[in-house]
C-alpha positions as CSV (number, residue, x, y, z in Angstrom):
1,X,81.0,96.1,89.3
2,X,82.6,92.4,90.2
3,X,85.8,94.0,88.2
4,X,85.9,97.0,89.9
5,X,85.6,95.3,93.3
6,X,88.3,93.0,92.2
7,X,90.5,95.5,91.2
8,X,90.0,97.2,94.1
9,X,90.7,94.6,96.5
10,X,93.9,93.8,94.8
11,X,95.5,97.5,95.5
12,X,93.9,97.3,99.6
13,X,95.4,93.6,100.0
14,X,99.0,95.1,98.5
15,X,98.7,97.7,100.9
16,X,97.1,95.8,103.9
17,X,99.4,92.5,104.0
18,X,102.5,94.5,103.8
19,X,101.6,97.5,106.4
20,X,104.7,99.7,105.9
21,X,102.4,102.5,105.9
22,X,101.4,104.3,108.6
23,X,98.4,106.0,109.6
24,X,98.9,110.0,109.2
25,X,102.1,109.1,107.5
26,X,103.1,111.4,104.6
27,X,103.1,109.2,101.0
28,X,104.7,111.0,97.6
29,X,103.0,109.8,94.5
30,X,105.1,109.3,91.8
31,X,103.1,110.0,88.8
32,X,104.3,109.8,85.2
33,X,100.9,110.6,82.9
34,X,100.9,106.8,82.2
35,X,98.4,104.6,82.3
36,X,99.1,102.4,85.9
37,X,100.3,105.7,87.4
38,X,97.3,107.4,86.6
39,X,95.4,104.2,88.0
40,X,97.4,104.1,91.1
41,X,96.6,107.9,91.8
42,X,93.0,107.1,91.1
43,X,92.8,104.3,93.8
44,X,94.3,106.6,96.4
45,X,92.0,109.2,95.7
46,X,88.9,106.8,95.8
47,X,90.4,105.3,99.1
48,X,90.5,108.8,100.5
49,X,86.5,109.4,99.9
50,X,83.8,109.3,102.8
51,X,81.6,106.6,100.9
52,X,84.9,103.8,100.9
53,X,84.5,101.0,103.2
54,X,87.5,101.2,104.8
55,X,89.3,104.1,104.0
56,X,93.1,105.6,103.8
57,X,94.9,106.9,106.2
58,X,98.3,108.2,105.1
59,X,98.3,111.4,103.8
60,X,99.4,111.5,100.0
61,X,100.7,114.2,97.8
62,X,101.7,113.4,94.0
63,X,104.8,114.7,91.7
64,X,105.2,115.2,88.3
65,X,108.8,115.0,86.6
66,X,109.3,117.0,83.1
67,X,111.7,115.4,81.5
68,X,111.8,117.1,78.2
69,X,114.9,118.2,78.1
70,X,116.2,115.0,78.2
71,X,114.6,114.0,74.7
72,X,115.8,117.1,72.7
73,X,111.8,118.5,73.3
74,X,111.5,122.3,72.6
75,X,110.2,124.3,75.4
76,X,106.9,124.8,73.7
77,X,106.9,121.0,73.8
78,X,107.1,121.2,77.1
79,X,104.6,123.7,78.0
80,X,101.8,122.0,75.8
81,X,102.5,119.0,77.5
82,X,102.5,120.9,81.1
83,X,99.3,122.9,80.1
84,X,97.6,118.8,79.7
85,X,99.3,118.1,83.5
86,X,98.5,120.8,85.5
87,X,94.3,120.9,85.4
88,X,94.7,116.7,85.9
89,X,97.0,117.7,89.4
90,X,94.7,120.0,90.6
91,X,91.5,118.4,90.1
92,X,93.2,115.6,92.4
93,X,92.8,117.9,95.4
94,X,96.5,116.6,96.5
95,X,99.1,119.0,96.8
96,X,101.4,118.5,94.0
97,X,104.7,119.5,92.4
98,X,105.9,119.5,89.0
99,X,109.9,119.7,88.8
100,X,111.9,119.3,85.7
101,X,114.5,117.0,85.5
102,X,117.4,119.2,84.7
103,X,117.1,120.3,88.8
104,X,119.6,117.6,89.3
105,X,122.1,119.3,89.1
106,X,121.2,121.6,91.7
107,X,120.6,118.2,94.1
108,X,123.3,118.7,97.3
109,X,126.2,116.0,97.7
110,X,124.1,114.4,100.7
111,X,121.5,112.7,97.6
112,X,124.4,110.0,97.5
113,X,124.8,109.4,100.0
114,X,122.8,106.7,101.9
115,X,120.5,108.3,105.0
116,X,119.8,106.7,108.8
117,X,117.6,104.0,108.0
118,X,114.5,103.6,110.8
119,X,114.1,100.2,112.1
120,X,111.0,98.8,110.5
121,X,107.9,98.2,112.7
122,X,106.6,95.4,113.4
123,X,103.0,94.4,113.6
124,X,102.5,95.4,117.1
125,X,103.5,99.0,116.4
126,X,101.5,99.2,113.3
127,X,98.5,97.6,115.1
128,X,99.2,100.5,118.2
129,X,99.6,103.5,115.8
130,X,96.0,102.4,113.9
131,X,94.5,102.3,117.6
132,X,96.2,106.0,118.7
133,X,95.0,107.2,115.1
134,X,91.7,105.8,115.4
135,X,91.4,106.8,118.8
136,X,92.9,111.0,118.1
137,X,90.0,110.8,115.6
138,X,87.1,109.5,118.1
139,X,88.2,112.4,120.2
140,X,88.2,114.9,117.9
141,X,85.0,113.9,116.8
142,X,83.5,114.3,119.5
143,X,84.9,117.0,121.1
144,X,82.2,119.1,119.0
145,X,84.1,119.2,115.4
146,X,83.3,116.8,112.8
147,X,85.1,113.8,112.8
148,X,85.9,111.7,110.2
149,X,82.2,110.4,109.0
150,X,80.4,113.8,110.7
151,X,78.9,116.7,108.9
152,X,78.8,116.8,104.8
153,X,81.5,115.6,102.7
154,X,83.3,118.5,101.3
155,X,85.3,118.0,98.0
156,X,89.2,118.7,98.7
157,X,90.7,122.1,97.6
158,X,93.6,121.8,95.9
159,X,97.1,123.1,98.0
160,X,99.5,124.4,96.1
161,X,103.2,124.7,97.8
162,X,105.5,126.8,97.0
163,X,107.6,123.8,94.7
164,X,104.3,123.0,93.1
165,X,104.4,125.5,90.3
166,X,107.4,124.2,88.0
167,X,109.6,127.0,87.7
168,X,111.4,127.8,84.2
169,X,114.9,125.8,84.4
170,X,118.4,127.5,83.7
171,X,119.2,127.6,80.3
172,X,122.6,126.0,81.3
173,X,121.1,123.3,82.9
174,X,119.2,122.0,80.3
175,X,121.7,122.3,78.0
176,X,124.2,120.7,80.4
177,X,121.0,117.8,80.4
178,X,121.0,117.6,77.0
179,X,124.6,117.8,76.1
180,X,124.7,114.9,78.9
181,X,122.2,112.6,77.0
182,X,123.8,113.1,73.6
183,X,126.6,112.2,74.6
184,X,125.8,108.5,75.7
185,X,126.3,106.4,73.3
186,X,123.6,103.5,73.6
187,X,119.6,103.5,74.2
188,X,120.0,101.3,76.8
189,X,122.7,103.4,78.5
190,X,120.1,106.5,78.3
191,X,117.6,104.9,79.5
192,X,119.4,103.4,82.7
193,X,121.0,107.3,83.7
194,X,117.5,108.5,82.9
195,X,115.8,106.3,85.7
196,X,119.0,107.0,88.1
197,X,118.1,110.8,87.6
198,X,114.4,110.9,87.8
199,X,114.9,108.5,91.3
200,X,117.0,110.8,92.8
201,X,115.4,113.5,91.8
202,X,111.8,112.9,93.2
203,X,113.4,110.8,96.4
204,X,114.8,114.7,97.0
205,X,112.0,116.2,97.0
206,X,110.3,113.7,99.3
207,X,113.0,114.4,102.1
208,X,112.5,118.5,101.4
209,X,108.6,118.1,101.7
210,X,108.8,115.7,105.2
211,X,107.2,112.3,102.7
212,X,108.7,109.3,103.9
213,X,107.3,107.1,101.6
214,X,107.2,107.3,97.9
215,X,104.7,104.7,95.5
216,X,105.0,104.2,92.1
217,X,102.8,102.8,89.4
218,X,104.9,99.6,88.0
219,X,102.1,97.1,87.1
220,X,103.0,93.5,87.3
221,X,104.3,93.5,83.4
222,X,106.3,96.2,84.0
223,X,107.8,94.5,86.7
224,X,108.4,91.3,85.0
225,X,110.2,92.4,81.9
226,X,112.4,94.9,84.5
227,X,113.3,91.7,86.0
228,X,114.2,90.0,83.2
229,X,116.2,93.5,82.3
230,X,118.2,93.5,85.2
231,X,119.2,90.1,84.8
232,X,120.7,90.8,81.3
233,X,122.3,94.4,82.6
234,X,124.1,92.8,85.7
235,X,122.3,93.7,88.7
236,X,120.8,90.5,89.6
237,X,122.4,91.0,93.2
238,X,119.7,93.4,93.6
239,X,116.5,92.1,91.9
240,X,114.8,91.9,95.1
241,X,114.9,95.4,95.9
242,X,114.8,96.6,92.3
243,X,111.5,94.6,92.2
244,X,110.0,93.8,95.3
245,X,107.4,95.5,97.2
246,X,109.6,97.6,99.1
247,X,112.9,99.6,98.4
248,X,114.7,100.5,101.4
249,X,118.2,101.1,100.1
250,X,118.0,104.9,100.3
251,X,117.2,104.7,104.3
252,X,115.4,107.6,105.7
253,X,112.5,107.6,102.5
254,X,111.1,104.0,101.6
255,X,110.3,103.3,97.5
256,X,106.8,101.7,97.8
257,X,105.0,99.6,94.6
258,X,101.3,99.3,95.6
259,X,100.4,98.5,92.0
260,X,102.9,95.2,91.6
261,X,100.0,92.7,91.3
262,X,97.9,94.4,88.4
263,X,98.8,93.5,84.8
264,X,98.8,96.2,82.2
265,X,95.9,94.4,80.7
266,X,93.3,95.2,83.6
267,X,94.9,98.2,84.1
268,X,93.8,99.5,80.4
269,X,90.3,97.8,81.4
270,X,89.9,99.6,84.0
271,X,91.1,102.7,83.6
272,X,89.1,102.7,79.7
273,X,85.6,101.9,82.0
274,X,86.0,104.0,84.5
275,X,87.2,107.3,82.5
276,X,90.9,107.3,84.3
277,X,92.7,110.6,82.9
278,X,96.6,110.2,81.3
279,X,98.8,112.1,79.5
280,X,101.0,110.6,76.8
281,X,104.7,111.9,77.3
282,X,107.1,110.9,75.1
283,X,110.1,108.3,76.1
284,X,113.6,107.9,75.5
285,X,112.3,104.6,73.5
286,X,109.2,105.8,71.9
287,X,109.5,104.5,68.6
288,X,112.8,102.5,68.6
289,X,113.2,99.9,67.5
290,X,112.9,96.3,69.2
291,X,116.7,95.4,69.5
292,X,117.4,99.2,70.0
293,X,118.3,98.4,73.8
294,X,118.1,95.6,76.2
295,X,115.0,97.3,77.7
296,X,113.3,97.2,74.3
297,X,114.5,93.5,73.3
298,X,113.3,92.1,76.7
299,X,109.4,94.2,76.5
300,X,109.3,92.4,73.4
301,X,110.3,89.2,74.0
302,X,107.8,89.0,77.5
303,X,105.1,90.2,75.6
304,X,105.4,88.1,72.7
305,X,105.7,85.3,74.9
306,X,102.5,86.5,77.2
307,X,100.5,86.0,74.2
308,X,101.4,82.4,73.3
309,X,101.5,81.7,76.9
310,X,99.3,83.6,78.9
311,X,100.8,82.6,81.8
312,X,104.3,83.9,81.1
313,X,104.2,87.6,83.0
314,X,102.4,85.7,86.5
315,X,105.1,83.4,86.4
316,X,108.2,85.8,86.2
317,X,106.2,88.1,88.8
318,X,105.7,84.9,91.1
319,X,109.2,84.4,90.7
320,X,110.4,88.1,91.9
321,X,108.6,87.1,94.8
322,X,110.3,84.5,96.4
323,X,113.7,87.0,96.4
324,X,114.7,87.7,99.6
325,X,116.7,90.9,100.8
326,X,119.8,88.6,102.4
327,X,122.4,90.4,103.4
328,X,126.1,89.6,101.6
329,X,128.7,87.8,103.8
330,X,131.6,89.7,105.2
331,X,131.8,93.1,105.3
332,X,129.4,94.1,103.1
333,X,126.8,92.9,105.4
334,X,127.3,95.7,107.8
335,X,125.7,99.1,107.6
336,X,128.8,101.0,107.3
337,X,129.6,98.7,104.3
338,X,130.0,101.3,100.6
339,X,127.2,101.7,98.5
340,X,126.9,102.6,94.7
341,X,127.1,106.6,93.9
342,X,124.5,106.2,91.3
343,X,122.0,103.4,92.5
344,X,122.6,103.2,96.0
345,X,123.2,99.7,96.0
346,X,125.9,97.6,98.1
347,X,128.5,97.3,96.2
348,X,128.8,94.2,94.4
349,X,132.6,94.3,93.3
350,X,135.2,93.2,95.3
351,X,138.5,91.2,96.0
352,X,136.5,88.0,96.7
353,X,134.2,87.6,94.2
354,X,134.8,90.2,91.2
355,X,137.3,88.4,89.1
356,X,135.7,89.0,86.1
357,X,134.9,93.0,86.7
358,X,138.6,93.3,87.6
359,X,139.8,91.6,84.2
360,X,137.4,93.5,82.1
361,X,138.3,96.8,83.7
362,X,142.0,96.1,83.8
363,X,141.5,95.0,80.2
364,X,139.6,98.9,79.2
365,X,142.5,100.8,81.2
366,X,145.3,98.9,79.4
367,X,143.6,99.5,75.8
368,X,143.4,103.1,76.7
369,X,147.0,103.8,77.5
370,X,148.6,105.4,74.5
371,X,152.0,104.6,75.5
372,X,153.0,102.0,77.8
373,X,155.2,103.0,80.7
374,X,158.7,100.6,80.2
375,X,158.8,98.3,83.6
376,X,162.3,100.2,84.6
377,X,160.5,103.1,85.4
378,X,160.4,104.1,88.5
379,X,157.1,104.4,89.9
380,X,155.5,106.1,93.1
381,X,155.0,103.1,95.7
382,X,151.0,102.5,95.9
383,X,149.7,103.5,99.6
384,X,147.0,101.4,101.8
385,X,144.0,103.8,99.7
386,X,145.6,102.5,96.1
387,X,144.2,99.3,94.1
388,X,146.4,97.4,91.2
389,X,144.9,98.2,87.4
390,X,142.9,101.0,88.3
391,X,145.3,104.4,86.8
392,X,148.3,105.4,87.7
393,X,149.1,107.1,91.2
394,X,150.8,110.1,91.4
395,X,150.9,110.3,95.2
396,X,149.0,109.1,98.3
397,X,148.2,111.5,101.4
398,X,146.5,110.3,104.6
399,X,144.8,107.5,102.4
400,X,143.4,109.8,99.6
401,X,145.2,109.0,96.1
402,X,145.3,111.2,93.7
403,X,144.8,109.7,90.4
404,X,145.3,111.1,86.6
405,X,141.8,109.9,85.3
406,X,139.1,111.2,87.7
407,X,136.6,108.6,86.0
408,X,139.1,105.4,87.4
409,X,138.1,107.2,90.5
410,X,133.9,107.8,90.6
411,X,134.0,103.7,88.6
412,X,135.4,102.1,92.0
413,X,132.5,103.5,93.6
414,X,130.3,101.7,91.3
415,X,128.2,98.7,91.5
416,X,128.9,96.4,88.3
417,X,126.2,97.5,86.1
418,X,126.6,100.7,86.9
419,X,130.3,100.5,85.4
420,X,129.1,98.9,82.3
421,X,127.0,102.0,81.7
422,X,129.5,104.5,82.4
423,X,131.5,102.6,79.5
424,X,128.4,104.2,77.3
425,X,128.9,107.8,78.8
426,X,130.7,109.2,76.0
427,X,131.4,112.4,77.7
428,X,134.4,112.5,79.5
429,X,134.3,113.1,83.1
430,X,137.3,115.3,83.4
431,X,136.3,117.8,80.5
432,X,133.1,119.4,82.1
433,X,133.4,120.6,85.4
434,X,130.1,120.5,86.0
435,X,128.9,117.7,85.0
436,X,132.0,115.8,87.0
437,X,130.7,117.7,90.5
């Protein structure tokens, strides 16, 4: 019981001290089958109930992502492991959805691009939307309906929507999602695309279902060996919104971790006393190795650590926490300023401060070039839209170049690590339509 309560209190005081969410406010849960997913769905649900002391207000729905087809799975595979999802979603009582990850290709152009974002509210207008909520409820109790502690409890039905029911996928998507994943060349590659899909993926079907808030079950291990990760991939520019509380880089729909301060270790404790269900799906790095990828090298070398020094994940995690979401000088700082196609990040590459992106991509385009072009040869002048080392131009036109290699093009759209991955992408850009739209 003292566990419980402490457990408890830990996912209320992550939720209370932050107040992003609103009451009535629709909240997607992202749930995986894992074990601090499951747990996170589990405190929801027990926040929701009649008998908790101070109960949840938003209104949450969860989401299940199939991603089979992305580890070479059959589709019996993936119906066994659907037929183990399914009766877990409905006996939540949530409205649900299971997609499959090969739907991204089916995403419209507007997924990268970065929405409106609302101004945050501040504590006066979260204190004056609890009273209006509080005080809608009084009235509808007693206007002769039950309110919200009249009449007997009644367990939740379960609401399908019309997304809920995952629908078989296109043939040529999935092999387009597999050809896609063969084709990169490194685990640590595969794993980086396979996050990028799955986020923009489910942050879709948040906008297409009205949630504007998405939570998802990284424990406070998980977190601290993605920091570490990040640092070694390049993106320590954005460590505080890769691993902070709050994700607001995608504007109109707000990435949420409610579940940041549990470690794994009380989240197997609590989820093995209290009968939590899961569902083991297979990962891209089940079974690899431990210098496979950078991912798989970093779990191993936190963890190791954790158990010499049991203090090892709390101080990483503190450490995440002191990052602050300060905005770049110049004119990235502005709202207009570009953002990464594939993490929606500010770019972090420029004139100023990129010397050493520029060098190493200048370096990859000159080692590509089968035969140098002789420096008497005439060559198109480079408009206001062109940048030195990046292809050849054949011709500017009101700003827009037109270059021979379409991946020089999508790569200056890209955040650092994100162009250290593409490297990885062995699948050129240029010789599937599709998969270059």
């Amino acid at each position: 019981d003292c566990f419980k309560a402490f457990y408890v209190h830990k996912f209320r005081a992550m939720l209370g001290k932050n107040r992003l969410i609103f009451p009535g406010e629709k909240v997607l849960l992202a749930w995986s089958g894992g074990p601090s997913s499951s747990s996170m769905v589990w405190q929801v649900l027990e926040g929701l109930s009649q008998d908790s002391a101070k109960r949840l207000r938003f209104v949450p729905g969860v989401i299940f992502v199939d991603e089979g087809a992305a580890f070479g799975k059959s589709l019996e595979e993936r119906s066994k492991t659907l037929a183990e999802v399914k009766p877990i979603l409905q006996a939540t009582g949530l409205p649900w959805h299971v997609v499959a990850l090969e739907e991204v290709f089916s995403l419209p152009p507007s997924v990268l691009r970065c929405s409106a974002q609302e101004p945050a509210g501040s504590e006066g207008a979260y204190k004056a939307a609890v009273d209006s909520f509080l005080q809608q409820q009084h009235v509808l109790g007693a206007g002769g309906g039950p309110g919200p502690t009249q009449g007997k409890e009644q367990p939740p039905q379960p609401r399908l929507d019309p997304q809920s029911l995952a629908r078989p996928p296109a043939a040529a998507q999935t092999e387009a999602l597999s050809q896609l994943f063969c084709s990169v060349r490194t685990l640590t590659a595969k794993e980086e695309l396979l996050q990028t899909l799955r986020t923009h993926l489910i942050l879709h079907m948040a906008r297409a279902h009205g949630y504007s808030k998405v939570m998802t079950g990284d424990s406070c291990t998980r977190l601290a060996i993605k920091l570490m990760t990040n640092l070694a991939l390049g993106r320590g520019a954005f460590l505080a919104w890769d691993t902070g509380f709050s994700d607001e880089r995608h504007g109109d729909v707000v990435v949420v971790r409610p579940m940041r301060d549990h470690t794994l270790k009380e989240v197997a404790f609590y989820n093995r006393l209290f009968s939590v269900p899961s569902v083991f799906t297979p990962a891209v790095d089940t079974k690899a190795p431990e210098k496979a990828s950078i991912h798989r090298l970093m779990e191993a070398f936190i963890l190791r650590l954790q158990t010499q020094f049991p203090s090892t994940v709390s101080t990483v995690y503190r450490t995440s926490e002191k990052l602050v979401k300060a905005p770049r000088d110049g004119p990235a700082a502005s709202d207009s300023s570009p953002c990464c196609l594939l993490c929606m990040c500010a770019l972090d590459v420029d004139a100023a401060d990129s010397a050493t992106a520029f060098g190493a991509q200048t370096s990859s385009r000159l080692s590509q070039m089968q035969s140098p072009t002789p420096l008497t040869e005439t060559r198109t002048p480079l408009g206001p839209c062109c940048s030195p080392g990046v292809g050849r131009v054949q011709g500017c036109g009101q700003g827009a170049c037109r270059r021979e290699d379409p991946q020089a093009c999508i790569e200056e759209q890209l955040c650092y690590s994100c162009r250290v991955n593409m490297k990885d992408l062995g699948l050129g850009l240029a010789g599937d339509p599709g998969l270059s739209d």
